[in-house]
N, C-alpha and C positions, 0 to 999 in steps of 0.2 A: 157094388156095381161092377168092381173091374172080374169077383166072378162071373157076372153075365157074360162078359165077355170072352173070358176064359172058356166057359162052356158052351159057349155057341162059335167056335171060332169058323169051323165054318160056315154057318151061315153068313159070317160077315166076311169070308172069304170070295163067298157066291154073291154076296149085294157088292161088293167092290168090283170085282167081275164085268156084271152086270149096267154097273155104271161108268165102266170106262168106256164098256163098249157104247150106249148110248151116246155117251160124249163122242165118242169118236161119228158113229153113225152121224149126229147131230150137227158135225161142222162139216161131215161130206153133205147131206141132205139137205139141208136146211138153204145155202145158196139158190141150189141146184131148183127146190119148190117156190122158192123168192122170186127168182127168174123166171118162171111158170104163168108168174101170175099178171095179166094183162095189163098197162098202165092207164087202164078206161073202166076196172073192175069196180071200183067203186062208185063211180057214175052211172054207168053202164043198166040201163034197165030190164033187159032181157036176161034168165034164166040161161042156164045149160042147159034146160030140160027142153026150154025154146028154141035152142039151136041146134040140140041133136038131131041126128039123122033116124030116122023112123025103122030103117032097113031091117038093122041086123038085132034082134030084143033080147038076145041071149050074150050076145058080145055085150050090149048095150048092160045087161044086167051082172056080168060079170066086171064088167070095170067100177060099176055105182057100186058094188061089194068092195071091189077090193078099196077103190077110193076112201072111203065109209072104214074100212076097218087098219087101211094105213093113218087118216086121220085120227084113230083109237088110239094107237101105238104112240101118235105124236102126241096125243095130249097127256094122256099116261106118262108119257117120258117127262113131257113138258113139267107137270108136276111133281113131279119126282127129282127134275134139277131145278127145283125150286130151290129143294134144300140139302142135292148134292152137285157135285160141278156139273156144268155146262149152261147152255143157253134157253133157261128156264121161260121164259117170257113168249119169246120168238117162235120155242117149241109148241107152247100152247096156243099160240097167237096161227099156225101155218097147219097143229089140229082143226081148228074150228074153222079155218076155210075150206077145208079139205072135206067132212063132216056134213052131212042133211042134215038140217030139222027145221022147226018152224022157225020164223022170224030170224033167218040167218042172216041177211043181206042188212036188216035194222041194227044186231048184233055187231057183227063185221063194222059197220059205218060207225058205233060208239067205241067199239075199241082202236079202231085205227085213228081215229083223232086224240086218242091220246100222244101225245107227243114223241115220248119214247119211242115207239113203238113205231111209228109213221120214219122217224127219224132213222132208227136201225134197219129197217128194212129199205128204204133207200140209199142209207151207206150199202148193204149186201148188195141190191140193184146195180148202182153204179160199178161196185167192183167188180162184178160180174161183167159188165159193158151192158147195160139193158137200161132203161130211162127211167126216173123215177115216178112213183105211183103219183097218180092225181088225184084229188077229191073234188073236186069239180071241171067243167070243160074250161074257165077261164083260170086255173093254175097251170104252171110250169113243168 
């Protein structure tokens, strides 16, 4: 084994690289998309597709791109500090909001009641100064 190593040292030059930088990216970002996110989103019945503006379909199609393929990055990353450092969970947890597809909103609602999860993203909220997420209209 530690030939492997030996013989691929760069590559794990390039995956160590690669992962600091995630991490780092991951503790600037990660607040930054926390605080983004509405403290009505989970109750909240109406789509973004519902509220967008009709106007402009090419601006309109270029942000659903990029939204769509920053959410890729995050979840990709997410997994990946699964089981190198940084904030594995959160990362994947603020992909899959970020992300279309079907049955998102049912998705979202089962993982955000996990506890963890519900719990670190309103520590990030608060420290940020932004109010904590709600799962219903009569919580806090």
């Amino acid at each position: 084994m530690f030939e492997w190593f030996v013989d691929n040292r760069s590559l794990l030059i390039w995956l160590s690289f690669f992962s600091a930088i995630f991490f780092i990216v991951s503790l600037i970002a990660l607040p930054w998309l926390v605080g983004l996110i509405p403290e009505d989103y989970f109750f909240n019945t109406t789509t973004d597709s519902q509220n967008a503006n009709e106007d402009n379909f090419f601006y309109k199609l270029a942000m659903k791109i990029g939204k769509n393929a920053l959410g890729l990055v995050l979840l990709a990353g997410g997994v990946l500090m699964l089981f190198l450092p940084g904030q594995g969970l959160l990362t994947i947890f603020m992909g899959a909001v970020l992300i279309d597809y079907p049955k998102k909103k049912l998705i979202e609602r089962r993982l955000i009641k996990i506890g963890f999860i519900l719990k670190c993203l309103n520590w990030v909220r608060i420290k940020g100064g932004h109010s904590s997420l709600r799962l219903n209209k009569d919580s806090d």
